[in-house]
C-alpha positions as CSV (number, residue, x, y, z in Angstrom):
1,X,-3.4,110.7,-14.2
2,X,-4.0,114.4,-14.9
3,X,-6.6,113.5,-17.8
4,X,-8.5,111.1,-15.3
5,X,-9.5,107.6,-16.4
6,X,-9.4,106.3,-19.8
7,X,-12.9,105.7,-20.9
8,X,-12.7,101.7,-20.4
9,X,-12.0,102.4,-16.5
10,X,-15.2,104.3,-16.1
11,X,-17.2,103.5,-12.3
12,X,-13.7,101.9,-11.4
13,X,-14.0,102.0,-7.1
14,X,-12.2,105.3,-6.0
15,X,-10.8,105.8,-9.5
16,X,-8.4,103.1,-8.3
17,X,-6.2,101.3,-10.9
18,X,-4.6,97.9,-10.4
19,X,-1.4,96.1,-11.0
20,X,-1.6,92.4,-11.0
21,X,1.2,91.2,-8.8
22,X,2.4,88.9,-11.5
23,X,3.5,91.7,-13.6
24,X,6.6,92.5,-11.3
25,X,8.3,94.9,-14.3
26,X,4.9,96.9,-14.7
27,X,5.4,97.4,-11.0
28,X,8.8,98.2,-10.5
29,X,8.6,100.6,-13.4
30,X,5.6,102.3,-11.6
31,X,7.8,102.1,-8.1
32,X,11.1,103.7,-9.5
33,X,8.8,106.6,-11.6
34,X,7.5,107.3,-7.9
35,X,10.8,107.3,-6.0
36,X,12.5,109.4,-8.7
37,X,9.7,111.9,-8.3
38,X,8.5,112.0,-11.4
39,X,4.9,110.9,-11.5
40,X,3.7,111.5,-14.9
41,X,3.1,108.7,-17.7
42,X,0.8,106.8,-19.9
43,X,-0.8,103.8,-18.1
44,X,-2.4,101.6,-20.7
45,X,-5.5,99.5,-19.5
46,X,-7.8,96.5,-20.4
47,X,-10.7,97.8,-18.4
48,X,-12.2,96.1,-15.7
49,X,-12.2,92.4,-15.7
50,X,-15.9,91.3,-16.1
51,X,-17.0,94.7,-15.7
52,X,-16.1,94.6,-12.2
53,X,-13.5,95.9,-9.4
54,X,-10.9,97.7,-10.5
55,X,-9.5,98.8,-13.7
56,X,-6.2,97.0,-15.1
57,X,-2.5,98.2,-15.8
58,X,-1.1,96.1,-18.4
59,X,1.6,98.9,-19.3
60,X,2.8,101.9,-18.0
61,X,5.4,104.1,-19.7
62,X,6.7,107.5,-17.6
63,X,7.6,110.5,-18.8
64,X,11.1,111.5,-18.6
């Protein structure tokens, strides 16, 4: 995240973003991006659910 949070993550808790554990691809794209050192990419969100906690992943593409 080197441009910070998209706008409809703003006053997310510790500028946290989170994965629902039901989305196992979104998460194991995220993992193997990490392992492979290479920690760039575009995470697409649906803000925060109810305005609340933290912001949602619902896609995350890395740059190669």
């Amino acid at each position: 995240m080197d441009t910070g949070l998209p706008d409809n993550c703003k006053d997310t808790p510790y500028g946290w973003m989170l994965i629902k554990q039901e989305h196992t691809a979104i998460i194991s794209t995220v993992l193997a991006a990490w392992a492979s050192d290479n920690k760039s990419g575009t995470a697409y969100t649906s803000g925060r659910s109810g305005g609340t906690g933290y912001c949602i992943v619902n896609q995350f593409n890395p740059v190669n």
